[in-house]
SERO-4910 file (N, C-alpha, C, O; in steps of 0.05 Angstrom, whole numbers):
BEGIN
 pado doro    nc1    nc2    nc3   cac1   cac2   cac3    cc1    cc2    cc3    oc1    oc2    oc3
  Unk    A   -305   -477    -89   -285   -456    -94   -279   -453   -124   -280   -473   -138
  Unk    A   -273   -428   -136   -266   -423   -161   -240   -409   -155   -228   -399   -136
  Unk    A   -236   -415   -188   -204   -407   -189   -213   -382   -211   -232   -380   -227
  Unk    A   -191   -365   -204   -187   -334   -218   -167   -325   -232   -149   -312   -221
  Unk    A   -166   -332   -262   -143   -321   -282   -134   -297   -275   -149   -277   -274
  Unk    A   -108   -296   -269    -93   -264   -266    -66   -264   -298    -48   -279   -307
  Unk    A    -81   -237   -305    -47   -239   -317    -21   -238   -307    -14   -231   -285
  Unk    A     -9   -246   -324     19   -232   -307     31   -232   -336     25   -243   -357
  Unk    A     58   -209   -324     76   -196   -348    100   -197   -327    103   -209   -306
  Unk    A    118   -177   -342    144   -176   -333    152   -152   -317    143   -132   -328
  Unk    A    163   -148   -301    170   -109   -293    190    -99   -308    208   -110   -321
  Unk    A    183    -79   -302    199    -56   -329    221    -40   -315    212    -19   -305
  Unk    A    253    -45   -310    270    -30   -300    284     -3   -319    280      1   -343
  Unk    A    298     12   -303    315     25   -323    338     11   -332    350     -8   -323
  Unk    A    340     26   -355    367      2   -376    390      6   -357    400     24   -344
  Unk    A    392    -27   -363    421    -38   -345    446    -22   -351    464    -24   -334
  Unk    A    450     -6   -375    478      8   -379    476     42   -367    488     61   -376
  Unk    A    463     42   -351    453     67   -340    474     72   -315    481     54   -299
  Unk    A    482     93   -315    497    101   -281    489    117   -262    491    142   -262
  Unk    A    479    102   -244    469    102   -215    475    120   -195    495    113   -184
  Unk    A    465    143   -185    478    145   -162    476    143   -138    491    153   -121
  Unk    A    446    123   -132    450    110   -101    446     86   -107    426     76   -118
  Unk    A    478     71    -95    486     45    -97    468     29    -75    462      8    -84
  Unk    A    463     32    -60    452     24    -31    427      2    -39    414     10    -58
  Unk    A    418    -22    -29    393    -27    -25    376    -28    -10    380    -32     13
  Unk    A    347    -22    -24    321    -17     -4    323    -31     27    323    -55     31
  Unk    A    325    -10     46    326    -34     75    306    -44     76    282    -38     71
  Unk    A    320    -66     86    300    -85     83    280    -75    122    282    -79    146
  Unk    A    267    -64    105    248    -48    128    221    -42    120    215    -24    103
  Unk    A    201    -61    134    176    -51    121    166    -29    148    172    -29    172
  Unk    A    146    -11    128    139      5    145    109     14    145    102     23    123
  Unk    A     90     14    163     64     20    157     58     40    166     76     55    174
  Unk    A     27     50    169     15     73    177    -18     70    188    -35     57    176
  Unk    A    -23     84    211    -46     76    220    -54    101    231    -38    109    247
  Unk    A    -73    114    227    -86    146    238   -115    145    255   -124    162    270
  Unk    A   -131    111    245   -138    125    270   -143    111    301   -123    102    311
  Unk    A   -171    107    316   -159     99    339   -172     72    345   -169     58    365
  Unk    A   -182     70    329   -196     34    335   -176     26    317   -161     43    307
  Unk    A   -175     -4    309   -162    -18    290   -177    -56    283   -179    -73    301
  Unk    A   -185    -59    260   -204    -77    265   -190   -104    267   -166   -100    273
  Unk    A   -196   -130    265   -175   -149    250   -177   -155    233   -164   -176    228
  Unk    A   -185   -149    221   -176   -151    192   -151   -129    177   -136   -135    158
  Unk    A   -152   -104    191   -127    -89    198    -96   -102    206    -75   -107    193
  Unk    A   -106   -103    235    -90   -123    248    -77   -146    229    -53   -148    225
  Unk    A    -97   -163    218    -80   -180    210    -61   -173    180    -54   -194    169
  Unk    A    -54   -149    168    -42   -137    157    -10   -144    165      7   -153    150
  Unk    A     -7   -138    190     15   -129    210     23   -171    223     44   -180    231
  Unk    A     -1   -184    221      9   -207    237     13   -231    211     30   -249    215
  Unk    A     -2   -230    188      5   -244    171     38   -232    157     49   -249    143
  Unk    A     52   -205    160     69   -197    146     98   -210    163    120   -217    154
  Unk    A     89   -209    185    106   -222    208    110   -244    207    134   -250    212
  Unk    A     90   -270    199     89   -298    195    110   -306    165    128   -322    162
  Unk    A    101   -291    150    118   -287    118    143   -280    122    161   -292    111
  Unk    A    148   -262    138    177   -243    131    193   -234    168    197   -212    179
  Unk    A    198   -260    175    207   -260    199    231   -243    209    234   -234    232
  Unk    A    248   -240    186    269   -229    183    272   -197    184    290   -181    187
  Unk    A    251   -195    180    250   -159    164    244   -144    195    228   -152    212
  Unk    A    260   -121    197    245    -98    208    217    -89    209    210    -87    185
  Unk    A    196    -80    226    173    -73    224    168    -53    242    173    -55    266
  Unk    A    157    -24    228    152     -1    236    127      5    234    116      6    211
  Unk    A    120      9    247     80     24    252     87     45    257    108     49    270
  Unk    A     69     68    245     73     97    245     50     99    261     33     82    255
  Unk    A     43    118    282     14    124    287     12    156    284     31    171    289
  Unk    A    -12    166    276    -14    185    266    -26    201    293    -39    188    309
  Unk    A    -23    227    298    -38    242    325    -63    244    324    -76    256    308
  Unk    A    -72    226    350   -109    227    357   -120    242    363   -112    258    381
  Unk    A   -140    243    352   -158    273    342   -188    262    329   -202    242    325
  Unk    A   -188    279    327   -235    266    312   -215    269    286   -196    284    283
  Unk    A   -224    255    273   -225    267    243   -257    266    227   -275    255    238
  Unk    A   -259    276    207   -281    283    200   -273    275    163   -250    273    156
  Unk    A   -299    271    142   -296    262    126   -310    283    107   -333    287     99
  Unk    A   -285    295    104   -288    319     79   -289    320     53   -293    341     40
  Unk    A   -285    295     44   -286    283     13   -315    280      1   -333    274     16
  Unk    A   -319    283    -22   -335    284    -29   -346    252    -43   -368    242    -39
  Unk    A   -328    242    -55   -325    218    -60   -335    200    -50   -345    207    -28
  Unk    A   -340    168    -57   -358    152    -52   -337    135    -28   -343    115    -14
  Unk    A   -317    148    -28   -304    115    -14   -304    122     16   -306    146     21
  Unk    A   -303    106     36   -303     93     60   -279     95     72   -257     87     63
  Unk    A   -286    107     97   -264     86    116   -263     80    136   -287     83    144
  Unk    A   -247     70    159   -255     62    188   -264     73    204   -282     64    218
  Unk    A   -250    100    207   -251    124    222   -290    134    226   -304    144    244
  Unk    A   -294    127    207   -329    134    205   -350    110    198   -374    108    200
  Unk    A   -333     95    190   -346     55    183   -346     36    204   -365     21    207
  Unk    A   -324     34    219   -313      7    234   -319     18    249   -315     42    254
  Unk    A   -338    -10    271   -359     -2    289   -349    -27    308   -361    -27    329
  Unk    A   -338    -39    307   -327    -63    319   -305    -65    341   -294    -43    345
  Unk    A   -294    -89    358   -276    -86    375   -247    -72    366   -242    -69    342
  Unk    A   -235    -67    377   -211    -50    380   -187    -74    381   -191    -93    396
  Unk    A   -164    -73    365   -152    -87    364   -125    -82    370   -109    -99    375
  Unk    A   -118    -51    370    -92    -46    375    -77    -56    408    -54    -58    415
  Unk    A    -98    -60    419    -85    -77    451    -65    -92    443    -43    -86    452
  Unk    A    -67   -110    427    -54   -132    413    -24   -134    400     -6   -151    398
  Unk    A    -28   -108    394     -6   -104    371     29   -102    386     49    -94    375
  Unk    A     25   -111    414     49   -114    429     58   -163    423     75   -179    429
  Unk    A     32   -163    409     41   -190    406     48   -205    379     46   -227    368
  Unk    A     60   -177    375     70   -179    340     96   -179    342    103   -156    347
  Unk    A    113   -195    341    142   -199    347    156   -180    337    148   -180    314
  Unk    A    181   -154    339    194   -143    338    178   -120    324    192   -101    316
  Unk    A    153   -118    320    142    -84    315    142    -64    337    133    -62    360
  Unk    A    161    -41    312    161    -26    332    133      2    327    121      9    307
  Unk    A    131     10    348    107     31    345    123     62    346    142     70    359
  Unk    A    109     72    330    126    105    327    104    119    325     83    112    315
  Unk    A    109    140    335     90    165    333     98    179    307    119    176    296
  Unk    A     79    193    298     93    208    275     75    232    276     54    234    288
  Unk    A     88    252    262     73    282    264     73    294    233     96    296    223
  Unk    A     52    303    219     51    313    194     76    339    190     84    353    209
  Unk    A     85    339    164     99    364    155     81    383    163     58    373    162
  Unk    A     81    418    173     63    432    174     56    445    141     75    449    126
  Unk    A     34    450    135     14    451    112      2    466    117      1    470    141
  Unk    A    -16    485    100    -44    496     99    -60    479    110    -50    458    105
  Unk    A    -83    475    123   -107    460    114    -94    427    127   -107    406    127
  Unk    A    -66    432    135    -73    395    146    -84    385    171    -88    363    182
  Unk    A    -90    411    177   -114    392    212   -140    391    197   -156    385    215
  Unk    A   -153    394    173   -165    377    165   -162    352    149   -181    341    138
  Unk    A   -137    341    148   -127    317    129   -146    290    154   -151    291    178
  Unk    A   -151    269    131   -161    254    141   -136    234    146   -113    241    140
  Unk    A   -144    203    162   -121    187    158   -107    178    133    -84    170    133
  Unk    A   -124    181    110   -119    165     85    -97    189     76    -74    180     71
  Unk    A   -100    212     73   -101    230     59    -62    237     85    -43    250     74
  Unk    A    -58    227    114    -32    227    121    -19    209    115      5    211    117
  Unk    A    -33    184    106    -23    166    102     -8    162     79     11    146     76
  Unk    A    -20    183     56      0    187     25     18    209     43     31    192     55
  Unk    A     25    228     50     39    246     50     59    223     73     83    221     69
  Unk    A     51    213     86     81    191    105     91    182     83    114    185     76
  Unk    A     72    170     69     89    141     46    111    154     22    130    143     11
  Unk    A    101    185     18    117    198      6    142    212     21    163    217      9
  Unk    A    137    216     46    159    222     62    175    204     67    198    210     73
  Unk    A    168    182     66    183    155     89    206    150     60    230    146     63
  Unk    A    190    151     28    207    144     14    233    161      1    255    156     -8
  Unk    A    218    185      3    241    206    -11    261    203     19    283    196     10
  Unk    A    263    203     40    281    203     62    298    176     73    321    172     65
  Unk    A    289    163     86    302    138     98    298    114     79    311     93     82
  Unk    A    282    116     62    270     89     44    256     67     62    244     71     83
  Unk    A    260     39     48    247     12     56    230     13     34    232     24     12
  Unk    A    202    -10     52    187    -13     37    160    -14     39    153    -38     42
  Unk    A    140      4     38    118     23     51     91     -7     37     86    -17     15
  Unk    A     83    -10     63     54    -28     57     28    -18     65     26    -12     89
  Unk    A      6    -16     49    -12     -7     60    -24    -24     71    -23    -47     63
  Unk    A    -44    -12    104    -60    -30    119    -77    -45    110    -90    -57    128
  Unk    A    -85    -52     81    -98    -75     82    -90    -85     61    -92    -73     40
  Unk    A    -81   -107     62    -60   -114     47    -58   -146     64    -46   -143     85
  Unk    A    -65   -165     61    -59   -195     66    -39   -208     54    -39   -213     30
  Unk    A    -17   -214     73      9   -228     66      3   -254     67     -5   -259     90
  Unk    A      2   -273     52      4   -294     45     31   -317     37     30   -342     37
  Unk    A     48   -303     31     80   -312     24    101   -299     28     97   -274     29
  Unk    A    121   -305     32    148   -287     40    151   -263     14    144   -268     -9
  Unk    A    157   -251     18    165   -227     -3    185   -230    -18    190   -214    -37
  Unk    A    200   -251    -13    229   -258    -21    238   -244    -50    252   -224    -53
  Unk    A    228   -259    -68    230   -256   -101    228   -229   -102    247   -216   -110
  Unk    A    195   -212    -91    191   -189    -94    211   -172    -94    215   -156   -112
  Unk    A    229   -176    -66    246   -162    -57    276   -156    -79    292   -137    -82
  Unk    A    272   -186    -93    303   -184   -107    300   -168   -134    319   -158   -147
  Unk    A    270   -167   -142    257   -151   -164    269   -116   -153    283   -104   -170
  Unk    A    265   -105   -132    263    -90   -136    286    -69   -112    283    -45   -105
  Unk    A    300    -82   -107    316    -87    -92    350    -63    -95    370    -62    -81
  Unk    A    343    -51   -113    369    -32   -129    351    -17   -140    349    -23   -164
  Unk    A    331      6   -134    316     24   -140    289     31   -129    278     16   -113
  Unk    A    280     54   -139    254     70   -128    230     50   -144    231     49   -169
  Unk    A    213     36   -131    193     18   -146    158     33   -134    149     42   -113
  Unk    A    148     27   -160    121     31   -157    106     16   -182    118      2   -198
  Unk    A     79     20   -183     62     -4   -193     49     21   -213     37     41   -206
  Unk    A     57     10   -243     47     23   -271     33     11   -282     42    -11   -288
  Unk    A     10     17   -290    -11     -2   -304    -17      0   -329    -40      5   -335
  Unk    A      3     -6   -350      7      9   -369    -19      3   -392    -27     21   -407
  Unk    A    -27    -15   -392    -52    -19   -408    -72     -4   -401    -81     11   -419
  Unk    A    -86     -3   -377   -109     13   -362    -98     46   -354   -112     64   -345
  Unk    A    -77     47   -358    -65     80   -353    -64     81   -321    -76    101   -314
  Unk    A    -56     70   -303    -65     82   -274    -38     67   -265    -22     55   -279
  Unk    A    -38     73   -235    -24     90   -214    -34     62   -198    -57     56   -202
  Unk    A    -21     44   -181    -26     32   -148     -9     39   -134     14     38   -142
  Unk    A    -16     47   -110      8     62    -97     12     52    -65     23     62    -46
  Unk    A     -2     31    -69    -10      6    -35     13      1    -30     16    -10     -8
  Unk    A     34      3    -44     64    -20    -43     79    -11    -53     81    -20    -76
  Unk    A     97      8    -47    123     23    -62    156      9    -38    159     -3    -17
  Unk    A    170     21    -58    195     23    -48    218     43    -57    215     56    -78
  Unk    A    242     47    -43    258     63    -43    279     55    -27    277     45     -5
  Unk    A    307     63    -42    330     65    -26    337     88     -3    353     88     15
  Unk    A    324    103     -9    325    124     10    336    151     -1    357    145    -13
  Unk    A    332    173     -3    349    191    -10    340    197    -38    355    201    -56
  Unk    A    310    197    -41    299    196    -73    293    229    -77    276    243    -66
  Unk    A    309    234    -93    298    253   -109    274    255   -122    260    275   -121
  Unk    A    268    229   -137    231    233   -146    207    231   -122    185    240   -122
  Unk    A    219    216   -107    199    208    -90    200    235    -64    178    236    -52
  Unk    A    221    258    -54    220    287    -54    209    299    -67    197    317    -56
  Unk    A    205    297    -95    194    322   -115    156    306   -112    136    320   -111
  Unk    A    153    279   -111    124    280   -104    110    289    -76     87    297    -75
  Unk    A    133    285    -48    121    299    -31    111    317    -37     86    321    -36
  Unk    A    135    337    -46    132    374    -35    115    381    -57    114    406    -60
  Unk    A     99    366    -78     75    369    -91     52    362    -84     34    374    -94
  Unk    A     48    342    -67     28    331    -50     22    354    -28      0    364    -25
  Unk    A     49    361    -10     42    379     10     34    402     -6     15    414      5
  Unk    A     40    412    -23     24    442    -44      0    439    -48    -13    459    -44
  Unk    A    -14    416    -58    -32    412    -72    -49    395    -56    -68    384    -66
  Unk    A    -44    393    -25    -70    378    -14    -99    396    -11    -99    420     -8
  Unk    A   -120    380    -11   -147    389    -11   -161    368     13   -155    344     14
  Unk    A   -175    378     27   -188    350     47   -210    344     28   -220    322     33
  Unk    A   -218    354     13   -246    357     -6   -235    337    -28   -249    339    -48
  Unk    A   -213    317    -31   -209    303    -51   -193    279    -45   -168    281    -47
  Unk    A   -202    261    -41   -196    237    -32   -173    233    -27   -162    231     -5
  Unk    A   -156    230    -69   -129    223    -72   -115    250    -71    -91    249    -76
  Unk    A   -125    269    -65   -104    292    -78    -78    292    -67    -63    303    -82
  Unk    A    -66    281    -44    -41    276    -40    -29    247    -43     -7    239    -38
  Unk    A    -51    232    -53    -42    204    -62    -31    204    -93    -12    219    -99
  Unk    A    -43    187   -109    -49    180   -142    -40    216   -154    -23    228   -167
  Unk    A    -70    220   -140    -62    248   -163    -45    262   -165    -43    280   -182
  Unk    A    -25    257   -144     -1    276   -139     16    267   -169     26    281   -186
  Unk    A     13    244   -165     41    228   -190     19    241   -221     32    253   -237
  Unk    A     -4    239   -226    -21    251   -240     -6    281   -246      9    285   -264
  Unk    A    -14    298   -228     -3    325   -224     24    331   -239     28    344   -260
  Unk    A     40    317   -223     67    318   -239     79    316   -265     96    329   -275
  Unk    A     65    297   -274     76    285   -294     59    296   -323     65    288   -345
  Unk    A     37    317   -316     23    339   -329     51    359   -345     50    372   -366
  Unk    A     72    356   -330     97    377   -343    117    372   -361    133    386   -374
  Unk    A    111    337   -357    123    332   -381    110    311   -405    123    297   -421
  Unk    A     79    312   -402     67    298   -414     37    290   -411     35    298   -388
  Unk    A     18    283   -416     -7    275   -414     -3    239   -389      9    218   -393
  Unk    A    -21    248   -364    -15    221   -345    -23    193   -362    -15    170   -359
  Unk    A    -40    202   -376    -57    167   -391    -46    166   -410    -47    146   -424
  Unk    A    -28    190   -418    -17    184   -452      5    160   -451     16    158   -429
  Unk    A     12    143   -471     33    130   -477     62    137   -465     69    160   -462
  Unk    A     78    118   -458     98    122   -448    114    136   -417    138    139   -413
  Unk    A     89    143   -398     85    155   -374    110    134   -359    127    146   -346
  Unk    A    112    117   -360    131    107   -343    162    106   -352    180     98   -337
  Unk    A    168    117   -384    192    119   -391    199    154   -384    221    164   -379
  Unk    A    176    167   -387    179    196   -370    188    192   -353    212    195   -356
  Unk    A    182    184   -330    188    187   -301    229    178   -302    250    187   -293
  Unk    A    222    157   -318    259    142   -319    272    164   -331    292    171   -319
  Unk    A    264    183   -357    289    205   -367    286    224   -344    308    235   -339
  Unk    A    262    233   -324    260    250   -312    279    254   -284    282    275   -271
  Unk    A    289    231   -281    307    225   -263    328    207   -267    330    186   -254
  Unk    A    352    217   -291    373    202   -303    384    187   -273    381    163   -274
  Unk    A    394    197   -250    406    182   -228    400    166   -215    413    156   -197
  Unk    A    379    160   -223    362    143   -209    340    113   -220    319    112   -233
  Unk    A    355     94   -208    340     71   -225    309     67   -212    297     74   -191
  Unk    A    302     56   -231    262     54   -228    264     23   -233    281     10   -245
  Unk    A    238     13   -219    232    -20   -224    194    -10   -225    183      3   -207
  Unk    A    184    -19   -243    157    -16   -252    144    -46   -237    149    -65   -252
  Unk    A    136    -52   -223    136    -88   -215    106    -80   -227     98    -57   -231
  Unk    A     90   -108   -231     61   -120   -238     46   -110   -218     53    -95   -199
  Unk    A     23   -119   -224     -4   -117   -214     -6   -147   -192    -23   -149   -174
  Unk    A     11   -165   -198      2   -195   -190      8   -203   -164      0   -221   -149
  Unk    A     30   -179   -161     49   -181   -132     29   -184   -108     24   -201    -91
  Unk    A     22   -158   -116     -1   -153    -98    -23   -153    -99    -36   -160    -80
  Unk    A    -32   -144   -121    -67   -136   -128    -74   -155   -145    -83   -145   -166
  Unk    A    -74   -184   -145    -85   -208   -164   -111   -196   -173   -116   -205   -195
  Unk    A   -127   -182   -166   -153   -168   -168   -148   -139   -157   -135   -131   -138
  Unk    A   -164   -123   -180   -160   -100   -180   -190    -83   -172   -212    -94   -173
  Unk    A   -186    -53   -164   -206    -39   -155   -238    -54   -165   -256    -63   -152
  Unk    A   -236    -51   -190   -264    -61   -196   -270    -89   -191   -291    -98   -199
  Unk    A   -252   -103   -177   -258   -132   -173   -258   -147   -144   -250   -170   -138
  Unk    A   -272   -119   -125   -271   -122    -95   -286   -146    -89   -278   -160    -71
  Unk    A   -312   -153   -104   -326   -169   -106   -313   -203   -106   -320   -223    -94
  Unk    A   -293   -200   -123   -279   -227   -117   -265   -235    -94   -263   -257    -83
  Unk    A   -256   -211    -88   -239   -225    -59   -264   -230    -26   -257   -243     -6
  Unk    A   -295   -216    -28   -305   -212    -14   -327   -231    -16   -336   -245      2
  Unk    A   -336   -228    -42   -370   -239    -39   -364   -265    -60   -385   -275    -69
  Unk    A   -338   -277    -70   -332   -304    -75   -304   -318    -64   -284   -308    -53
  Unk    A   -310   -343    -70   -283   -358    -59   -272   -359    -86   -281   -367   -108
  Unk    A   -250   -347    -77   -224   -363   -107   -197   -379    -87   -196   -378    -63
  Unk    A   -184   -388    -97   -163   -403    -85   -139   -408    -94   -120   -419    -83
  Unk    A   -142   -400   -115   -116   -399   -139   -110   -371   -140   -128   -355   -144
  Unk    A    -73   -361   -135    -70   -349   -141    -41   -344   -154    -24   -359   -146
  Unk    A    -32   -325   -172     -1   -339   -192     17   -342   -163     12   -330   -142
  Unk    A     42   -362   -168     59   -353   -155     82   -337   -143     99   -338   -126
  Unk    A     71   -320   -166     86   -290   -156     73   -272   -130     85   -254   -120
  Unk    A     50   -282   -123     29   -260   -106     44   -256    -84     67   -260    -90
  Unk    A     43   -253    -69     55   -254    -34     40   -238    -22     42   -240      2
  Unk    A     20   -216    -31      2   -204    -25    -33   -199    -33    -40   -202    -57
  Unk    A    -51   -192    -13    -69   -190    -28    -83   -165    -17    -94   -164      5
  Unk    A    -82   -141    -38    -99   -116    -25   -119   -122    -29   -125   -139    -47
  Unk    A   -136   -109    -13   -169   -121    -10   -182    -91    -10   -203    -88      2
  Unk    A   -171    -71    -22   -183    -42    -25   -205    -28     -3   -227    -23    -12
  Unk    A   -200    -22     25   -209    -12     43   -215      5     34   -195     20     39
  Unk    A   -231     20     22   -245     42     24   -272     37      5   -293     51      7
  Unk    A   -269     18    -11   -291      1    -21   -311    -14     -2   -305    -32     14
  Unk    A   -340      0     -9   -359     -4     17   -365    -34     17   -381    -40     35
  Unk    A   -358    -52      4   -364    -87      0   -339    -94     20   -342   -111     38
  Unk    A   -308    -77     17   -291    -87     35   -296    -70     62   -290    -83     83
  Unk    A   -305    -48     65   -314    -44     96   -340    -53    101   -349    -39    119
  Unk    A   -357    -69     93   -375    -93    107   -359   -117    124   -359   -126    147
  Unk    A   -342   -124     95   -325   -152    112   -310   -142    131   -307   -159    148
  Unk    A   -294   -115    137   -274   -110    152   -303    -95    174   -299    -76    189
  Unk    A   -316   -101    172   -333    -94    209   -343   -129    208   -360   -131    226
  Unk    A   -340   -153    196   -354   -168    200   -333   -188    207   -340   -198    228
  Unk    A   -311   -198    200   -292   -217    201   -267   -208    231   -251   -191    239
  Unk    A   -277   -228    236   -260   -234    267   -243   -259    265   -240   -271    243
  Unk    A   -233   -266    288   -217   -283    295   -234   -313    296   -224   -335    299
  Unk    A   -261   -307    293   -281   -325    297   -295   -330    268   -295   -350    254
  Unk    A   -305   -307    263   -326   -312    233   -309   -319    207   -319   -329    186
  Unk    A   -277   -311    211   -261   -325    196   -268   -347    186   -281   -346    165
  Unk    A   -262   -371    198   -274   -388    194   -296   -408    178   -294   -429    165
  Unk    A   -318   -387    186   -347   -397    168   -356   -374    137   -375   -375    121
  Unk    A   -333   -354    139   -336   -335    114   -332   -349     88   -317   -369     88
  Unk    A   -340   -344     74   -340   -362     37   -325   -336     26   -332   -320      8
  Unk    A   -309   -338     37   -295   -313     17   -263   -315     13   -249   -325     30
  Unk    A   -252   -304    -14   -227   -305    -18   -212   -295      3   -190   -307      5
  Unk    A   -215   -275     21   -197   -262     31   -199   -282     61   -179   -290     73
  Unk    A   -214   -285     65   -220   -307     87   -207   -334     79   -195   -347     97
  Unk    A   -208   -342     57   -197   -371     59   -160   -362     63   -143   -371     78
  Unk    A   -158   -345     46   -130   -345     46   -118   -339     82    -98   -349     92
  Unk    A   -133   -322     92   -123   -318    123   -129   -343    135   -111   -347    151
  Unk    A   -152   -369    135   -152   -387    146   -119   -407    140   -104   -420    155
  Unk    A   -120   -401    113    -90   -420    106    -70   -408    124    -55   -423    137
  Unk    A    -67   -378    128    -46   -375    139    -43   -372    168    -21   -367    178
  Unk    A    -67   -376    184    -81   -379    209    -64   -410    219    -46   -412    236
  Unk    A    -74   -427    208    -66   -464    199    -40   -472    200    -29   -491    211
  Unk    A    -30   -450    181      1   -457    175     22   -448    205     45   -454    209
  Unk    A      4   -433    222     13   -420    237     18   -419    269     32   -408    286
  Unk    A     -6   -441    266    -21   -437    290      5   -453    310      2   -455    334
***
């Protein structure tokens, strides 16, 4: 096994002498999303490792309306809906202690009965936050530790993941108190500006899009825009480490090596599902091949398999 240097830094809030106007904190409510109709385990265990970590918390599954969907993007990336060829896992998901299952139905749009799952799945995460809040996890995503710390980080404001050195956007793990004004003004830009022909266009690029009006998205300072852009409202910028110890270009580590070290801030590990190295392992890892896999994302679910059993 090898170990894997992560940086870590500090998160970036709005200044403490600032006045607020939603006092409230993020419920403590996580909430996911799932569109289409198989579900693999490696999915699954998204939803059963977050349960083992965070016993306490509320848990909402959104399911999106079944239908074919079809893959209109032009783009290189992957997903289940047309990849995952394997057993079906959602039978199961009644043996996940207090999840609840919800139906959910898209805002009506131009062009959204061609939206793929990925592409409802930004327009929920932007709905779920400008409206009721919590704290939106994407399906692949390996919980490994309680969220605890995470939670107190970000716990009194609208949080999302700024990458300020590399210029970019992670948008796997947000939060909100509910009642967001910014996180409204990115919906009803997402629902304007969707395309099925473009992967992120209601994900990433939406916050891209926006922030075109009051500035260049890669230019300097993009995350102190967003804070003047919404005086009422406090922002928490959290790390990369929380969740993404490894980033898009480093699918390869969590898949095709073992690492075992990771900071103690992590509590999560996205494993970037739409990356064709992570839909190999997510049609190949079961409840069985677990086990004998040499891989980071595997060892860490064996630990929490162990701890659990």
């Amino acid at each position: 096994p090898q170990v894997s240097r992560v940086p870590r830094t500090r998160a970036v809030v709005s200044p403490a002498n600032q006045r607020f106007k939603n006092k409230r904190s993020v419920p403590k409510r996580a909430i996911f999303f799932w569109g289409a109709d198989k579900m693999s385990w490696l999915r699954y265990m998204t939803l059963w490792t977050f349960r083992q970590c965070n016993p306490g918390w509320r848990m909402q599954l959104y399911r999106a309306p079944q239908r074919r969907f079809e893959k209109y993007w032009t783009e290189r990336v992957q997903q289940d809906f047309f990849r995952y060829t394997g057993p079906n896992y959602l039978d199961l998901l009644p043996d996940i202690s207090g999840l609840e299952v919800i139906d959910w139905e898209p805002p009506p749009a131009p062009g959204m009965r061609k939206a793929g799952p990925s592409h409802l799945s930004n327009i929920f995460k932007w709905q779920q936050m400008a409206e009721e809040g919590g704290v939106y996890v994407d399906m692949d995503i390996v919980c490994v530790r309680p969220l605890t710390e995470w939670y107190k980080l970000i716990e009194k404001g609208s949080s999302l993941c700024w990458r300020s050195e590399k210029r970019y956007f992670s948008i796997g793990l947000l939060g909100s108190q509910g009642n967001s004004q910014f996180y409204q003004d990115v919906l009803r830009n997402a629902i304007k500006c969707f395309s099925a022909k473009v992967y992120q266009s209601v994900g990433v690029e939406t916050l891209y899009r926006l922030y075109r009006k009051v500035g260049k998205p890669g230019g300097p300072n993009v995350w102190q825009r967003i804070v003047r852009s919404y005086p009422e409202e406090r922002f928490v910028n959290f790390k990369m480490h929380h969740v993404y110890p490894w980033d898009s270009t480093q699918v390869a580590h969590m898949f095709q090596r073992e690492l075992t070290v990771i900071p103690k801030a992590t509590w999560g590990i996205h494993w970037y599902a739409g990356h064709p190295i992570a839909q190999k392992a997510n049609n190949h890892l079961d409840e069985r091949t677990v086990w004998s896999h040499r891989s980071t994302v595997a060892h860490f679910l064996r630990e929490m398999l162990k701890a659990h059993e």
